[in-house]
C-alpha positions in Angstrom: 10.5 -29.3 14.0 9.0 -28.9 10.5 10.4 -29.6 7.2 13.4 -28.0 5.5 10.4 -26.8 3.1 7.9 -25.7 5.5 11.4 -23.9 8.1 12.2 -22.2 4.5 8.9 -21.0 4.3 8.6 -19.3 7.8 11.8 -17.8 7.3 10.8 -16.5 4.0 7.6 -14.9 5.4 9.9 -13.4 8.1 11.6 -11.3 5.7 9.0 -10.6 3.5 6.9 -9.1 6.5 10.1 -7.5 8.0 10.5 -5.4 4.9 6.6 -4.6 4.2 6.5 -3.8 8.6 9.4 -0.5 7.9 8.3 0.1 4.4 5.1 1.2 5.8 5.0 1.8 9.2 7.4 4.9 8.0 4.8 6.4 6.1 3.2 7.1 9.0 5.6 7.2 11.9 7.6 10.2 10.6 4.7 12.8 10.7 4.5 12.3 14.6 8.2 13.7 14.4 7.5 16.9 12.1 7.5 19.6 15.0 10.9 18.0 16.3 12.5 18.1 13.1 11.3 21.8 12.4 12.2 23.2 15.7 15.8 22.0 15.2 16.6 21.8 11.6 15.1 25.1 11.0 12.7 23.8 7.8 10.2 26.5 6.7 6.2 25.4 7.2 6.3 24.9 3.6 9.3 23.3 3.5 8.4 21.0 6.2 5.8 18.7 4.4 8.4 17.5 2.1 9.9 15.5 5.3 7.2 13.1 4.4 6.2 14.3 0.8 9.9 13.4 -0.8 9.5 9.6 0.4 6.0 9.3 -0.8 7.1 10.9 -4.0 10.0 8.6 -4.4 8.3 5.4 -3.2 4.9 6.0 -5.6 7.2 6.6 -8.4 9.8 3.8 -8.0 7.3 1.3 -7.4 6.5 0.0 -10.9 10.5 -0.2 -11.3 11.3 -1.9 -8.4 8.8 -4.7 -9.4 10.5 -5.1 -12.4 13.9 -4.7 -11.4 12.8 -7.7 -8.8 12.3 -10.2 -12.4 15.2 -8.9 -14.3 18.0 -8.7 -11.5 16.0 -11.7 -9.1 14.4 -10.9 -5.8 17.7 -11.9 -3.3 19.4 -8.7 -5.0 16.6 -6.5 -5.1 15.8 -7.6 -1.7 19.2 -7.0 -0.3 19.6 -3.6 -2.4 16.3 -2.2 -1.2 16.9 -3.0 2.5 20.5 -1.8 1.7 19.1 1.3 0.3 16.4 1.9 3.3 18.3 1.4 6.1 21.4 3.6 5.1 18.9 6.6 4.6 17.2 5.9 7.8 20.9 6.3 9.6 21.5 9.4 7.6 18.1 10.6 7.9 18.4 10.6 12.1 22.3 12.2 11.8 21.1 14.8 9.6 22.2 18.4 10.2 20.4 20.2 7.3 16.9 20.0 6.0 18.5 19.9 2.5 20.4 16.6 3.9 17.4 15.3 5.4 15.2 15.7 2.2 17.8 14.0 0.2 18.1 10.7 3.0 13.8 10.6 2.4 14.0 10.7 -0.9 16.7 7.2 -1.0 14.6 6.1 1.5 11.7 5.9 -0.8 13.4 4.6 -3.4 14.7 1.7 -1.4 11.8 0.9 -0.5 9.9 0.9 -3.8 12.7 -1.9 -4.9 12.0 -3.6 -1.5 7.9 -3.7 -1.2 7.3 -5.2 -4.4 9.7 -8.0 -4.2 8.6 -8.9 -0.4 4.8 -9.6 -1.8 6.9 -11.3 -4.9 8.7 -13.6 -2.2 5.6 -15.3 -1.6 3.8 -16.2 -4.7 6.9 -17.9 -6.0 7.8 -19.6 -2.6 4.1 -21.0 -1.8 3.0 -22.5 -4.3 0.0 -23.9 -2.5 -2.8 -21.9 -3.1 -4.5 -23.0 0.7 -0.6 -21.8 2.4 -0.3 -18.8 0.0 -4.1 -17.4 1.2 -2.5 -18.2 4.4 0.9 -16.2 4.3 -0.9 -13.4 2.3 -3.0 -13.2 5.3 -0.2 -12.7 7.6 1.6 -10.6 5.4 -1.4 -7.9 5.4 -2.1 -8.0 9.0 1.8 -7.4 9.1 1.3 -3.7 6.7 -1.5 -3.5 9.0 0.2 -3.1 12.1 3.1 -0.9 10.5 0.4 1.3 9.7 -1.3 1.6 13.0 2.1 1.2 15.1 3.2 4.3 13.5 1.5 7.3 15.0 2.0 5.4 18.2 5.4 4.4 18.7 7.1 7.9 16.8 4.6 9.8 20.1 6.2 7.7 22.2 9.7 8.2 20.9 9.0 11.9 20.3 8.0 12.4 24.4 11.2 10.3 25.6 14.0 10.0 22.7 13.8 12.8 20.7 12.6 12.8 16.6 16.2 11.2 15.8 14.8 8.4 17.4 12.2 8.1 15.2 14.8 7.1 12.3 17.2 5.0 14.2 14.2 2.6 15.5 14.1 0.5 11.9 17.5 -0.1 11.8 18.2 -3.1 13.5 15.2 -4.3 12.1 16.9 -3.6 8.8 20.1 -5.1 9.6 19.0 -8.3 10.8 16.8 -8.7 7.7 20.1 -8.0 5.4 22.1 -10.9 7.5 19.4 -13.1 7.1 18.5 -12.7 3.7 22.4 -13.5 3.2 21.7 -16.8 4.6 18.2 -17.7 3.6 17.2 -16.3 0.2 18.7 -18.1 -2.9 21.2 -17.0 -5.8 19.8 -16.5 -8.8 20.9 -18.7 -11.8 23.5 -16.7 -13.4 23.6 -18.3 -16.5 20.0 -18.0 -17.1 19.4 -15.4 -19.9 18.3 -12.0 -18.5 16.4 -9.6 -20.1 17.1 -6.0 -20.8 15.2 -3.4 -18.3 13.3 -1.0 -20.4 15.1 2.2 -19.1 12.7 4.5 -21.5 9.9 2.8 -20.4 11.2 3.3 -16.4 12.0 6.8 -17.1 8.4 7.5 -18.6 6.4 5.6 -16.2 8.6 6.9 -13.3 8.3 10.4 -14.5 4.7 10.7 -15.2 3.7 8.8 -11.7 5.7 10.9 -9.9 3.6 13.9 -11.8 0.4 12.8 -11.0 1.3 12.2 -7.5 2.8 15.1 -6.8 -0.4 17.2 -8.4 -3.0 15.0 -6.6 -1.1 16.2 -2.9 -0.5 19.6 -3.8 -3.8 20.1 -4.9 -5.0 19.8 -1.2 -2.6 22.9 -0.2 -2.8 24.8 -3.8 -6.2 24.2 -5.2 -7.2 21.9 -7.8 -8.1 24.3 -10.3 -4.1 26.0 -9.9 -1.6 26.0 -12.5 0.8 24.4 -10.6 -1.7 21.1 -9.7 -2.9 21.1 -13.5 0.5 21.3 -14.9 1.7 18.2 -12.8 -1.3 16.2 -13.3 -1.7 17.2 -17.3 2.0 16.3 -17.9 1.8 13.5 -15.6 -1.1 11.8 -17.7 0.4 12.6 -20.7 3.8 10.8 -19.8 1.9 7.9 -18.7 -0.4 8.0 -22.3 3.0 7.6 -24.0 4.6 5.2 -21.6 1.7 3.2 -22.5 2.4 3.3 -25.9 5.8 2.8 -25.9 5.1 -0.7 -23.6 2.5 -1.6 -26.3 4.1 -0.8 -29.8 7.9 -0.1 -29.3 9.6 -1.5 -26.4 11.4 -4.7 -27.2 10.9 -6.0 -23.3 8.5 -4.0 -21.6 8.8 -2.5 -18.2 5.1 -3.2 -17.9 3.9 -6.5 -20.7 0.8 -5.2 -21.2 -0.6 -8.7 -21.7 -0.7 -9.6 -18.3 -3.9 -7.2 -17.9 -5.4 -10.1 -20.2 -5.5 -12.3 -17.1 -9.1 -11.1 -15.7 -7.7 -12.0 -12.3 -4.9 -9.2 -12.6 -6.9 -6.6 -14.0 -9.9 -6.8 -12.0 -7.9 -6.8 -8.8 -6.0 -3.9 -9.8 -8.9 -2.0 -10.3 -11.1 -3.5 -7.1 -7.6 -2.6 -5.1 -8.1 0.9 -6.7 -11.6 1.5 -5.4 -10.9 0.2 -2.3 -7.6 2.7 -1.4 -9.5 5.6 -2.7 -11.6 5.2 0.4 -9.8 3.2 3.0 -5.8 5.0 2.8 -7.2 8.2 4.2 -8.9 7.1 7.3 -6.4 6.6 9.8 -5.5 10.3 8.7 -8.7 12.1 8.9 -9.9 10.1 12.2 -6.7 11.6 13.9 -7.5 15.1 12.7 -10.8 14.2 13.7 -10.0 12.8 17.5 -7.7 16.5 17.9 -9.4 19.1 16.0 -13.0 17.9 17.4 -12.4 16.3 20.4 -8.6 18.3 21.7 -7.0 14.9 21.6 -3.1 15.2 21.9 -1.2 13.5 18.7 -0.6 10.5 21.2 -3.7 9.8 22.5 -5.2 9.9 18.9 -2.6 7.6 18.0 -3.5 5.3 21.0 -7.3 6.2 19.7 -6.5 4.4 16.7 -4.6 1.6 18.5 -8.2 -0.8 18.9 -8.8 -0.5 15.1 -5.4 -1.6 13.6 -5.6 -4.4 16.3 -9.3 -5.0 14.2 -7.4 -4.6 10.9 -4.7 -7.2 11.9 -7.4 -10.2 13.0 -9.3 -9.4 9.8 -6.3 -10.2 7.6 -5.2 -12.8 9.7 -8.6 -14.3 9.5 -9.0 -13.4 5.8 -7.1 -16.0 4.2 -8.5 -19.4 5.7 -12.5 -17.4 4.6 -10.9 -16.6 1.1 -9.6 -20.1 0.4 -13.1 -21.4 1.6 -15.6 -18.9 -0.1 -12.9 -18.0 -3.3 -11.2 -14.5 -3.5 -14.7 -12.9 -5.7 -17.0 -13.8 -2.8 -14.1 -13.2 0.2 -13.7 -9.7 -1.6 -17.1 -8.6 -1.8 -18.5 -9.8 1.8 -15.6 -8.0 3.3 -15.6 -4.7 1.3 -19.3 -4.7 2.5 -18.3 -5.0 6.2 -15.7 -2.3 5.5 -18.2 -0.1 3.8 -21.0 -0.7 6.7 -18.0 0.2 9.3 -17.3 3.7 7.4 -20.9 4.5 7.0 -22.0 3.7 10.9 -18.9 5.8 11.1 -20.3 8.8 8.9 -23.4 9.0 10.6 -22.5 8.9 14.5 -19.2 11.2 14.8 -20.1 14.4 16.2 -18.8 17.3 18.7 -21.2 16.0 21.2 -20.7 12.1 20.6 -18.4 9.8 22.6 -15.3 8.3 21.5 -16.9 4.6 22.2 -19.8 5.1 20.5 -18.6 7.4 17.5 -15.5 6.2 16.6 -14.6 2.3 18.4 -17.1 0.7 17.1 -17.6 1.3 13.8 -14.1 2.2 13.3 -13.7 -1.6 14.5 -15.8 -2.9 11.8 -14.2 -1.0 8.9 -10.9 -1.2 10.0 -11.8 -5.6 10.2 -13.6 -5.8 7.3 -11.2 -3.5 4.8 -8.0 -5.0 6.2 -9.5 -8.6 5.8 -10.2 -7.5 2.0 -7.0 -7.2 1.2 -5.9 -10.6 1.3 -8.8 -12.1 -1.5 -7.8 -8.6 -2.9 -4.1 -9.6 -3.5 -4.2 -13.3 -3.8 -7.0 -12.6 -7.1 -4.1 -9.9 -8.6 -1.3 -12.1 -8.5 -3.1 -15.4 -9.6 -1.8 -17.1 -12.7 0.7 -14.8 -13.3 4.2 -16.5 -14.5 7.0 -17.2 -12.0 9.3 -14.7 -13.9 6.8 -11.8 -13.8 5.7 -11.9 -10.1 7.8 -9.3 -9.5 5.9 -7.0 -11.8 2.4 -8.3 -10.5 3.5 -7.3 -7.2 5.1 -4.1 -8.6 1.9 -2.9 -10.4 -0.6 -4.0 -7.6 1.9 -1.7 -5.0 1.9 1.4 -7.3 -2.4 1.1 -7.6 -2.0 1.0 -3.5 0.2 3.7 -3.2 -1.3 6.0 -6.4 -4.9 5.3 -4.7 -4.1 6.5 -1.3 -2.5 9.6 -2.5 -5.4 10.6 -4.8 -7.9 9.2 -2.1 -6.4 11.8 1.1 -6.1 14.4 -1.2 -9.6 13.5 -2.6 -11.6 13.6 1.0 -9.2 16.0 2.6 -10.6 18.4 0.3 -14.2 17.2 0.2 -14.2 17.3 4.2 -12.9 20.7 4.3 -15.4 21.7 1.7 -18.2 20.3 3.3 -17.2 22.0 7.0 -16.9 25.2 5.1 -20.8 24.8 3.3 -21.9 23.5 7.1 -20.2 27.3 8.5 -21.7 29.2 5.9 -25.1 28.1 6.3 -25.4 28.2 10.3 -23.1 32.0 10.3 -20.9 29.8 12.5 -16.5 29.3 11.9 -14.7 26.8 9.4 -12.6 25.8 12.1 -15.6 25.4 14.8 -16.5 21.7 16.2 -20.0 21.5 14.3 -18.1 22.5 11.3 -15.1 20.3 11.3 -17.7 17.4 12.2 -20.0 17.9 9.3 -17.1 17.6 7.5 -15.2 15.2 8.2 -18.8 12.9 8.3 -19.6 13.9 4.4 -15.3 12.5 3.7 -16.5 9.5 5.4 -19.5 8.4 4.1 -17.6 9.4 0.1 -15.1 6.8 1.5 -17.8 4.2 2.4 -19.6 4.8 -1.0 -16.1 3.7 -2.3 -15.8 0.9 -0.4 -19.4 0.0 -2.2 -18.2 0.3 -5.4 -15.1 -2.0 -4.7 -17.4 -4.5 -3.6 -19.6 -3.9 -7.1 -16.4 -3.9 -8.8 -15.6 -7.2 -7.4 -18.9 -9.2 -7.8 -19.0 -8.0 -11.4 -15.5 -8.2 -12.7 -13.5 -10.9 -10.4 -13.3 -14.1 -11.8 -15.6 -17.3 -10.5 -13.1 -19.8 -9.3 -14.8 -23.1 -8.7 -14.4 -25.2 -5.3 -12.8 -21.7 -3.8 -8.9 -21.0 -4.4 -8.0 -24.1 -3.9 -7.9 -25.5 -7.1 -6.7 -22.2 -8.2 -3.6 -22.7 -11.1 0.0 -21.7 -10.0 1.8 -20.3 -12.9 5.3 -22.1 -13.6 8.7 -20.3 -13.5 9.2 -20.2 -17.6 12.4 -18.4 -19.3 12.2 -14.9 -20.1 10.1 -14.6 -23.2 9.8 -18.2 -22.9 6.1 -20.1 -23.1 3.9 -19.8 -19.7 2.4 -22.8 -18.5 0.3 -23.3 -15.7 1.3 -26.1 -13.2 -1.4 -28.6 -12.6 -2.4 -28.4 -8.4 -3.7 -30.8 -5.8 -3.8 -34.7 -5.9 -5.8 -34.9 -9.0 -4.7 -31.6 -10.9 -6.8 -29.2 -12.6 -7.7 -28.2 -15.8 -5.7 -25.3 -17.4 -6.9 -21.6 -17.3 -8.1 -19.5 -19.9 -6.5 -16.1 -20.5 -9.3 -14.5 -18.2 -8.3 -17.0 -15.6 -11.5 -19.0 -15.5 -11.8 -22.9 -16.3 
């Protein structure tokens, strides 16, 4: 038996990878079900896409908000209301008799879970305050997401071929129960007499708002066109709600949604923007190697799913491993060696696939390497963008990091979606041959791939160039006290000997 420490700890990671497993796993284990839900609920084709478009829409947007929410309100509530919140739209989601009741359960779906997925990554840079056991449950925390992600397209086939798309709703619940009884039991009040700051409703509104525009333009663009009124007028506006919300954080808000200061911490800001390069080429893949596996190769939605199966199980032992290598060789040096095995993986990728190649040889084994290295890059990734950042603000670290990860892998699908498609429709055109044909689709989806290693590349750039030394590894690596709200910061002094205090750009 451990400690009551080390038992709180396990059951803290429990929860916070409970509620990161359903928040993502139903990003992808819903569009297995979208034939199911048409055939019966009657949705329109164009209709249809909004099944999975309304939760990604909602979840993008709320993000920033839910991390905040997490400091202002304290993460046992926001924990509790986002489970609360996901769980009751998942049960009213799989009872729905009505598209328009269905689109509304998504929709509070991804709202609960953009109060939930910021304040599980929040959960653990407040409760281990070892840097060493934080790598560590960072580590297992990604290779959690990463199994959500891969289990997805798998289990909703299965569920789809025996149980019916219903199914594919009901299966989280328990999950989502048992995490509300034991974060009853296990996750502490907050203090209540504590002063609390206001929430920045303008500031929500606006940054809310003007997310949920640029999303929304970035994944109609792949249906619509990016040069359409509609895509432009929901990007444009988007931008423009953001340029103000950015004001408004910097020169009027008394208490920010977003403190712009805490891009001053080099650590914060250059993880951000290495976690941006990195989703631009990584969030698309497990889509376009399934449209890949059936469009090329006539591979059933299952048996793609399965086809992916070997690489999350890559992407699950590279983040497992990632946080012992990242606490050894720091998170600069972690992050750029595994971006580089990510980037080789996509580019051994881009140049074997092929209508004539075999699944082994085109797809396994590279797709093993990028799926290891990307995953494992995460963790350096996460731990750099949420180092030195105060007790009372992890919830908006962890808020801002999760809206870069979800804003990245919607512009990055729509990004290669339209460059492979593109590129398959140059490859027709110049050998008199179909769009749609093997060669084509090939061709294409080979050019998306290599864009997305070339991305991969820059995130490792990015990183070498911008992340912050941090001497003797992460070890040494300041833990930022819990301080009042609006109160002083100070960093808390580490290890046997303590450590020196950071500068603003988080080096020593």
């Amino acid at each position: 038996m451990g400690t009551p420490t080390r038992r709180h700890e396990l059951l803290t990671l429990t929860l916070a990878c409970a509620g990161s497993f359903v928040a993502i796993m139903d990003a992808t284990i819903v569009s297995v079900a979208l034939p199911g839900i048409r055939a019966t609920l009657g949705f329109s084709p164009s209709a249809l896409t909004w099944v999975v478009n309304a939760y990604t829409l909602a979840f993008a947007g709320f993000l920033l908000l839910g991390g905040r929410c997490a400091d202002v309100f304290g993460q046992r509530r926001m924990y509790l209301a986002g489970t609360v919140l996901f769980t009751v739209a998942r049960l009213a989601g799989g009872f729905a008799g009505s598209p328009e009741v269905l689109l509304a359960a998504r929709a509070v779906q991804g709202f609960g879970g953009a109060l939930l997925m910021p304040v599980t990554l929040s959960l653990l840079t407040t409760t281990f305050t070892d840097p060493a056991r934080r790598a560590k449950a960072l580590g297992t925390w990604s290779a959690v997401g990463a199994i959500g992600a891969a289990a997805g397209p798998i289990l909703g086939g299965v569920l789809m071929q025996w149980a019916g798309w219903r199914s594919v709703f009901f299966v989280t619940v328990p999950i989502g129960i048992a995490a509300v009884l034991a974060a009853l039991a296990v996750l502490a009040r907050g203090d209540r007499t504590a002063a609390r700051p206001r929430l920045d409703s303008a500031g929500a509104v606006l940054a809310t708002a003007g997310l949920v525009g640029v999303v929304y333009g970035v994944m109609r663009a792949a249906v619509a066109g990016w040069g359409s009124a509609e895509v432009l007028g929901a990007l444009l506006s988007g931008v423009a709600l953001l340029a103000i919300f950015l004001v408004h954080q910097g020169k009027w808000a008394r208490e920010p949604v977003l403190p712009l200061d805490v891009f001053r911490l080099r650590a914060v800001s250059s993880g951000n923007f290495v976690m941006l390069l990195l989703g631009l080429g990584f969030f698309a893949s497990p889509v376009l190697l399934s449209l890949y596996l059936q469009d090329v190769h006539g591979y059933t939605p299952l048996r793609a799913g399965l086809g992916y199966l070997p690489i999350g199980v890559a992407m699950f032992a590279g983040a497992k491993f990632a946080g012992a290598v990242s606490v050894r060789l720091g998170p600069r040096r972690a992050a750029v060696l595994y971006c580089l095995v990510g980037a080789a993986g996509f580019a051994a990728l881009s140049a074997l696939i092929g209508a004539d190649r075999s699944y082994p040889v085109s797809v396994l084994v590279p797709g093993v390497v990028f799926g290891f290295g990307t995953a494992a890059a995460f963790t350096p990734i996460t731990l750099a963008a949420t180092t030195g950042v105060p007790a009372h603000r992890n919830g908006l670290a962890a808020g801002v990091l999760n809206t870069v990860r979800q804003t990245s892998s919607a512009i990055g699908l729509a990004v290669l979606t339209t460059i492979s498609a593109g590129a398959a429709a140059s490859w027709a055109a110049g050998h008199r041959d179909g769009a749609d044909s093997p060669g084509a689709l090939s061709h294409g989806y080979s050019v998306a791939f290599a864009v997305a290693a070339a991305c991969v590349v820059l995130a490792a750039a990015a990183a070498a160039v911008l992340m912050p030394r941090v001497p003797g590894g992460s070890r040494r690596a300041p833990v930022a006290a819990a301080a009042p709200p609006g109160g002083p910061e100070r960093p808390l002094r580490t290890g046997s000997s303590g450590t020196a205090p950071a500068d603003r750009d988080g080096r020593r």
